[in-house]
C-alpha positions as CSV (number, residue, x, y, z in Angstrom):
1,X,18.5,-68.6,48.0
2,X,19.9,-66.6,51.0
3,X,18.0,-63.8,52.5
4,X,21.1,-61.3,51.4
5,X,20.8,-62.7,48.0
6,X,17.1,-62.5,47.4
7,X,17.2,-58.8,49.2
8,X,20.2,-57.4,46.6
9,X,18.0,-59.1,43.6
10,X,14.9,-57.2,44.8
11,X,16.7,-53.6,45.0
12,X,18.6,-54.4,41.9
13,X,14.7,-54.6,40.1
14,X,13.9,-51.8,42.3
15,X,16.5,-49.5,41.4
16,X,15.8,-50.6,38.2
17,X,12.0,-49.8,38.1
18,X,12.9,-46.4,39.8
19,X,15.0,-44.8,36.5
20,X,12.7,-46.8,34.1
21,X,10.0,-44.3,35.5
22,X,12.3,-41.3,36.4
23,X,13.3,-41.6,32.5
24,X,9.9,-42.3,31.0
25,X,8.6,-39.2,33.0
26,X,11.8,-37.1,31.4
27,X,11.1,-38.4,27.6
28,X,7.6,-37.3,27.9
29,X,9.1,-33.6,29.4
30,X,11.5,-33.5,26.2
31,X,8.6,-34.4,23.9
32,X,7.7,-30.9,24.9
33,X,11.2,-29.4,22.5
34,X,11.9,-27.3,25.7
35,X,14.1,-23.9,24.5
36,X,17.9,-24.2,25.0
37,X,17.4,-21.6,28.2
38,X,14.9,-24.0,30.1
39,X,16.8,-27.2,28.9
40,X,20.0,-25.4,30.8
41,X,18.0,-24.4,33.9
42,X,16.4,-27.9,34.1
43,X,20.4,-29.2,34.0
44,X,21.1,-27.5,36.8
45,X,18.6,-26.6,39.1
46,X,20.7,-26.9,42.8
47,X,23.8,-25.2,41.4
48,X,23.4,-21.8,39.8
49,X,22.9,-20.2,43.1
50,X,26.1,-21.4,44.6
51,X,29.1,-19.4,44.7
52,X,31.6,-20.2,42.0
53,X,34.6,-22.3,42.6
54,X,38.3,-21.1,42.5
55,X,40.1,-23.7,41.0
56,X,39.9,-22.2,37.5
57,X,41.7,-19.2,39.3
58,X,45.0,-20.9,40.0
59,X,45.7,-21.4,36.5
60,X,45.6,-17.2,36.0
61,X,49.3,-17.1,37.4
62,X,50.7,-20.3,35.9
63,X,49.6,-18.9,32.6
64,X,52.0,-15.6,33.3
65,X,54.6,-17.4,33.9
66,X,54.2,-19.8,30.9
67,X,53.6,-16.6,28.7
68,X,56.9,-14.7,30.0
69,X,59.2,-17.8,28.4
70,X,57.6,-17.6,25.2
71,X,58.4,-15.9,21.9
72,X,55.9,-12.6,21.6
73,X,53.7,-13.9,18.7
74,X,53.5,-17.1,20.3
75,X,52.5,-15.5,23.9
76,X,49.7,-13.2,22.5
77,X,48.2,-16.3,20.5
78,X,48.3,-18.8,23.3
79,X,46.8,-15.6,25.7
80,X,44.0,-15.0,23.3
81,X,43.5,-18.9,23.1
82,X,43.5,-19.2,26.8
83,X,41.5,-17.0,27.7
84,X,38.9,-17.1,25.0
85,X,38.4,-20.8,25.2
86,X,39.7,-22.4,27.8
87,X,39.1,-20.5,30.8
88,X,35.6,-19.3,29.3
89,X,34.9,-22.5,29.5
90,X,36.3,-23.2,33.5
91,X,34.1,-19.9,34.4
92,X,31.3,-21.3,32.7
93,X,31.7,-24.9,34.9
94,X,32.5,-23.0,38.0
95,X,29.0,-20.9,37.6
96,X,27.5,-24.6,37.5
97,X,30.3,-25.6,40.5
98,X,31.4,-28.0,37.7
99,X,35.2,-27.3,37.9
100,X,37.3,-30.3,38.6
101,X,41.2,-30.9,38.9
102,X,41.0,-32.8,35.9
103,X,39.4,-29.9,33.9
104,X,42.2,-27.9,35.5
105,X,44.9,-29.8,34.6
106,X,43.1,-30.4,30.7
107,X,43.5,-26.8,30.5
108,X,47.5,-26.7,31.4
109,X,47.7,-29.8,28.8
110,X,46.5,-27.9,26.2
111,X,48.2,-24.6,26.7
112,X,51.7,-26.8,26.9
113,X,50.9,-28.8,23.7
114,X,49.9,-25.3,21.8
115,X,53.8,-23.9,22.7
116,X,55.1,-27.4,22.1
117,X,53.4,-26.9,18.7
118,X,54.4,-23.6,17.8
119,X,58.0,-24.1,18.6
120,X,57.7,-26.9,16.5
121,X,56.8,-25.2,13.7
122,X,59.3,-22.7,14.2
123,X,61.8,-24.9,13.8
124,X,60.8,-26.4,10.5
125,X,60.2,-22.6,9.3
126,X,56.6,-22.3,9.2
127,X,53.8,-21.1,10.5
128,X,50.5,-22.0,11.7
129,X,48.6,-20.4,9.4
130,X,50.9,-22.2,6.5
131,X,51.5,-25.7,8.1
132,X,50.0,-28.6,6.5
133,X,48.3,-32.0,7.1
134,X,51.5,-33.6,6.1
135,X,53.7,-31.8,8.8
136,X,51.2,-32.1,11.2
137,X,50.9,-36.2,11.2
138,X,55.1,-35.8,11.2
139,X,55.1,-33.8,14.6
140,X,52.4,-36.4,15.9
141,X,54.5,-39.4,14.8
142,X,57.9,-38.1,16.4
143,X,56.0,-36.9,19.4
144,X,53.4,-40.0,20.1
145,X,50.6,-38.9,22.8
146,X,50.7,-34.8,22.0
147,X,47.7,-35.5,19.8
148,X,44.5,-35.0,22.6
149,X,46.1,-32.3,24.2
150,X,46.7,-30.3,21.1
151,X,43.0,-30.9,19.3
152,X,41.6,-28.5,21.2
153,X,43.5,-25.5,20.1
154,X,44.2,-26.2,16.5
155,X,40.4,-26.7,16.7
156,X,40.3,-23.1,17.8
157,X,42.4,-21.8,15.6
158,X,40.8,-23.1,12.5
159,X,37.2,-21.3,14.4
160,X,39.0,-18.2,15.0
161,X,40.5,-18.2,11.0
162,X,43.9,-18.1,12.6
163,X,45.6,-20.5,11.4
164,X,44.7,-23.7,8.6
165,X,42.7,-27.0,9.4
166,X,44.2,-29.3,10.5
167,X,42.8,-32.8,11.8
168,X,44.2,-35.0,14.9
169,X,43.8,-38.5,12.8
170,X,41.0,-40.6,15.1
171,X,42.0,-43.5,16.5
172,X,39.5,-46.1,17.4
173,X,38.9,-46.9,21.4
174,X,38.6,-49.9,22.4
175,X,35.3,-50.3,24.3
176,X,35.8,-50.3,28.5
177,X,36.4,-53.6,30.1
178,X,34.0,-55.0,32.8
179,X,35.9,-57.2,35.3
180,X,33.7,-56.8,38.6
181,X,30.7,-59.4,38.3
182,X,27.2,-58.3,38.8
183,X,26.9,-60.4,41.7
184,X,29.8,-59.3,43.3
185,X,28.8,-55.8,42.9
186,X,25.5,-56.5,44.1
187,X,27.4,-58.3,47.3
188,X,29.2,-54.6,47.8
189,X,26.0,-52.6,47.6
190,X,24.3,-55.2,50.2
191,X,27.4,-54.6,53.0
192,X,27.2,-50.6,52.2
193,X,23.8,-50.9,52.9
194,X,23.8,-53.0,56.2
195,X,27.3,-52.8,57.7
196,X,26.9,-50.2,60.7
197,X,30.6,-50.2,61.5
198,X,31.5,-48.5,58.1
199,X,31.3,-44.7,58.1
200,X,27.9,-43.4,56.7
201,X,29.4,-41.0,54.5
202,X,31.7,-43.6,52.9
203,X,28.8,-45.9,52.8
204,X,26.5,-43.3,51.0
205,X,29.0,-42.3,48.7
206,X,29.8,-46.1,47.5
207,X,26.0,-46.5,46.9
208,X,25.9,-43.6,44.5
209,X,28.9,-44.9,43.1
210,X,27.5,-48.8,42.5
211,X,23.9,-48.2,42.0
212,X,23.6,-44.6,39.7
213,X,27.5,-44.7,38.3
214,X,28.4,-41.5,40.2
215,X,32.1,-40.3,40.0
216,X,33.6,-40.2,43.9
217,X,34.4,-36.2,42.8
218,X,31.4,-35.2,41.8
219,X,29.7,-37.3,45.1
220,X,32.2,-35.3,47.6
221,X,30.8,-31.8,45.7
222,X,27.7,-32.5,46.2
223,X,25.3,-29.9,48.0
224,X,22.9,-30.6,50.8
225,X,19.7,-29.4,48.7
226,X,20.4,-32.0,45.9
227,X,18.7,-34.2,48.5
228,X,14.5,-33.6,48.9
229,X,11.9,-35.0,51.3
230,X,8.7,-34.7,49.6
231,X,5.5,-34.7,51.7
232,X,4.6,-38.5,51.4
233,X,8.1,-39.2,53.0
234,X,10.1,-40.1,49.6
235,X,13.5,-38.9,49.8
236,X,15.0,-38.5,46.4
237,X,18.3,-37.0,45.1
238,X,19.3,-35.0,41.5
239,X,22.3,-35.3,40.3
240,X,21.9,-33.7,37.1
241,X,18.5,-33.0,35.3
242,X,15.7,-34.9,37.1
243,X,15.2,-35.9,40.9
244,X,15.3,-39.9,41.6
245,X,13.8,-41.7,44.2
246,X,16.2,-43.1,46.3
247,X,15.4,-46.7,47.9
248,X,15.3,-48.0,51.1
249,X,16.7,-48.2,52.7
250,X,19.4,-45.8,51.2
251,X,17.1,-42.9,51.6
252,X,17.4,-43.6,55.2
253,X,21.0,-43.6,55.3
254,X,20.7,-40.2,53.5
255,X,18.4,-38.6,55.7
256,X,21.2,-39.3,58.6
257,X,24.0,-37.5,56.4
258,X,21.7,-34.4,56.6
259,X,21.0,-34.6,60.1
260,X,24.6,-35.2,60.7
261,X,26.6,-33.0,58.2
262,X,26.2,-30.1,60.7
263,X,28.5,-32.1,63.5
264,X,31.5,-30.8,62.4
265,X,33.8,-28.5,63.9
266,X,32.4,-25.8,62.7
267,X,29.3,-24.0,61.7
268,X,28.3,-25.7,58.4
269,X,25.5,-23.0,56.0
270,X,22.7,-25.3,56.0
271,X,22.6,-24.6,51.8
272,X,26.2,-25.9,51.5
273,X,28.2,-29.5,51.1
274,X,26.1,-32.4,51.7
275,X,29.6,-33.9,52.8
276,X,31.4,-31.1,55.0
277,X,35.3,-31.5,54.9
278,X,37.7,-30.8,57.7
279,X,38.0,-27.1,56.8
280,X,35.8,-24.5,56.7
281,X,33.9,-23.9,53.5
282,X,35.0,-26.7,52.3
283,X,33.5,-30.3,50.7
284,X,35.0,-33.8,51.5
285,X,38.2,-34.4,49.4
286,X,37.9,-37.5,47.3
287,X,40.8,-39.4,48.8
288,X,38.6,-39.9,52.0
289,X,36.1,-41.8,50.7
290,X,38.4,-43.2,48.0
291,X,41.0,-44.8,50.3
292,X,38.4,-45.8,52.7
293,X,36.2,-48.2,49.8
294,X,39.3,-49.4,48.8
295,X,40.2,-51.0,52.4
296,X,36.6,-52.3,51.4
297,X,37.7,-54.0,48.4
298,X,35.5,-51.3,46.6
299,X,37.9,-50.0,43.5
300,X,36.4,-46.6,42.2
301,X,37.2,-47.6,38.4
302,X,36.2,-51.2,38.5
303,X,32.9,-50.8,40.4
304,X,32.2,-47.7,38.4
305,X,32.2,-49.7,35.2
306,X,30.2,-52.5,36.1
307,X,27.3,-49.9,37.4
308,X,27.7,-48.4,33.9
309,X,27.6,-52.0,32.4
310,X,24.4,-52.6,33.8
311,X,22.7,-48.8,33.3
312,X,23.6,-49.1,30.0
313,X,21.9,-52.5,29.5
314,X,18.7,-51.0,30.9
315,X,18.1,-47.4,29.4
316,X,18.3,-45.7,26.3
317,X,21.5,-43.3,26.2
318,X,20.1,-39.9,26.2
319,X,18.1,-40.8,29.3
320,X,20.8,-41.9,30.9
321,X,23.0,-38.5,29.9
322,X,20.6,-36.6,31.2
323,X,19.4,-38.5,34.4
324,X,23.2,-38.9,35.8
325,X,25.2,-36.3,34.3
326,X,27.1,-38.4,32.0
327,X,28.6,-37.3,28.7
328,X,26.6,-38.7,25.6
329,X,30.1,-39.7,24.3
330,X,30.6,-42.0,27.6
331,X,27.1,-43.1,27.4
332,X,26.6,-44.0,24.1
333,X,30.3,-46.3,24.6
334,X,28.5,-48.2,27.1
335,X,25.1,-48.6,25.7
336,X,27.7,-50.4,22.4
337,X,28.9,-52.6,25.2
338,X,26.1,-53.6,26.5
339,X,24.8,-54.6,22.7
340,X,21.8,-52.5,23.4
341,X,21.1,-49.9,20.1
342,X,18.8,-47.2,21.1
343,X,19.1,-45.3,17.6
344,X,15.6,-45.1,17.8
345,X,15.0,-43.2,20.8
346,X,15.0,-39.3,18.8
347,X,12.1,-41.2,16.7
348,X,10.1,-42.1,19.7
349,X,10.1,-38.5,21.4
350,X,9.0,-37.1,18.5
351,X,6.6,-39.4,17.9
């Protein structure tokens, strides 16, 4: 067996051993029943002090301009619905510096499908508080795809007693597809580890991506004091409820990202991005690092799953929600992939 070989097998059980103990140490926290207010500090616990973000902002004057082509009683019911849910829910995310261009553009979706809707129903001379089941599964079968982006407010509407209940039909997903082998991606985290002539923050930001199944977007926002030194030298990062210890010698390569996010053109706050873009203020797009794997032969998507192939294979799903950030939804898809059934995981922490 080659040195490189043996070296990426050790990590991989070391990496391994690290979130077996980060998660057995966060079970026995959640044994506890912590109140809802301490669960949501312990979520965040790097980004409440930030500054909010301003993404959720652009959509203010969209909105006006979507609302000025629309009939009145459609305008004030998509106005109430927009701002009562859907940018409650952006401010909320950019308290947390959670706001992404995906949520962003979720949020135009579903204002678009509500008009699409209402116009809709217009035409077949009804209303929403009269429409049925019936008519509603005939608009989504002349109109195929409208269905996600319209849940969301005909959910509301039911919530808010404004108009009847109506149900997107489910459809069944078909569980994710792992093409990348674990070797290969093992072959991947070996170079990011090693290979000198890569830039460190691409390196560091593929390792998050192949070892803890970290989205490139939520790596480029990431702050500086997500990373920790304790006093015995460990170096470990949180990305979402619980610090992890990195290994080495990634925690070296992170240490060297601190010391180095400050030599950029301008004066960096020390509290700020632990990946500075080129303007001031600002965090590394995620086109940098994106493009930059790729040239690697490092594909976001494909490398992404295979991570989550093997966390899945090796944790139970609420540990894994909780450790990385991912939605319970997402992990619970995997952890059915990876044939692994941790139903009995809310037995064992109240046990």
């Amino acid at each position: 067996m080659s040195g490189t070989r043996a070296h990426a097998e050790a990590l991989h059980g070391q990496v391994a051993a690290i979130l077996a103990e980060v998660g057995s140490a966060w079970r026995r926290t959640r044994r506890k029943s912590p109140t809802s207010t301490e669960v949501s500090t312990c979520a965040v616990p790097y980004t409440a002090r930030h500054q909010a973000g301003r993404r959720e902002e652009r959509i203010v004057p969209w909105l006006r301009g979507i609302l000025t082509e629309l009939p009145k009683q459609h305008a004030e019911l998509i106005d109430r619905f927009a701002r009562w849910q859907l940018l409650r829910r952006l401010r909320l995310l950019a308290e947390r510096d959670r706001v992404t261009r995906g949520g962003v553009q979720h949020a135009r979706a579903a204002i678009i499908g509500a008009a699409r809707f209402l116009r809709w129903l217009d035409e077949q001379d009804t209303t929403l508080a009269t429409a049925t089941q019936a008519q509603l599964e005939d608009y989504l079968a002349r109109f195929s795809g409208r269905g996600s982006s319209l849940k969301v407010f005909l959910d509301w509407t039911h919530r808010s007693s404004l108009g009847a209940e109506l149900q997107i039909p489910a459809h069944e997903r078909p569980l994710p597809q792992v093409t990348l082998s674990d070797q290969h991606r093992w072959q991947q985290v070996e170079r990011l580890l090693h290979d000198d002539d890569i830039r460190l923050y691409v390196r560091i930001g593929g390792l998050f991506l192949l070892l803890f199944v970290q989205p490139l977007a939520r790596i480029c926002r990431m702050h500086a004091d997500q990373i920790t030194q304790r006093p015995d030298g460990a170096v470990t990062v949180t990305f979402d409820a619980a610090p992890i210890e990195l290994p080495d010698p990634l925690d070296r390569l992170v240490l060297d990202q601190l010391a180095r996010r400050g030599q950029v053109s301008y004066a960096s706050r020390p509290d700020r991005w632990l990946f500075p873009g080129g303007l001031p203020g600002k965090h590394l797009v995620t086109e940098n690092i994106r493009s930059q794997l790729v040239a690697l032969g490092i594909q976001h998507s494909t490398a992404r799953k295979a991570a989550m192939f093997d966390l899945a294979a090796q944790m139970p799903v609420p540990i894994g929600a909780e450790l990385l950030g991912l939605s319970p939804h997402t992990a619970t898809r995997w952890a059915a992939l990876a044939a692994r059934d941790w139903s009995r995981y809310a037995a064992m922490c109240r046990a």
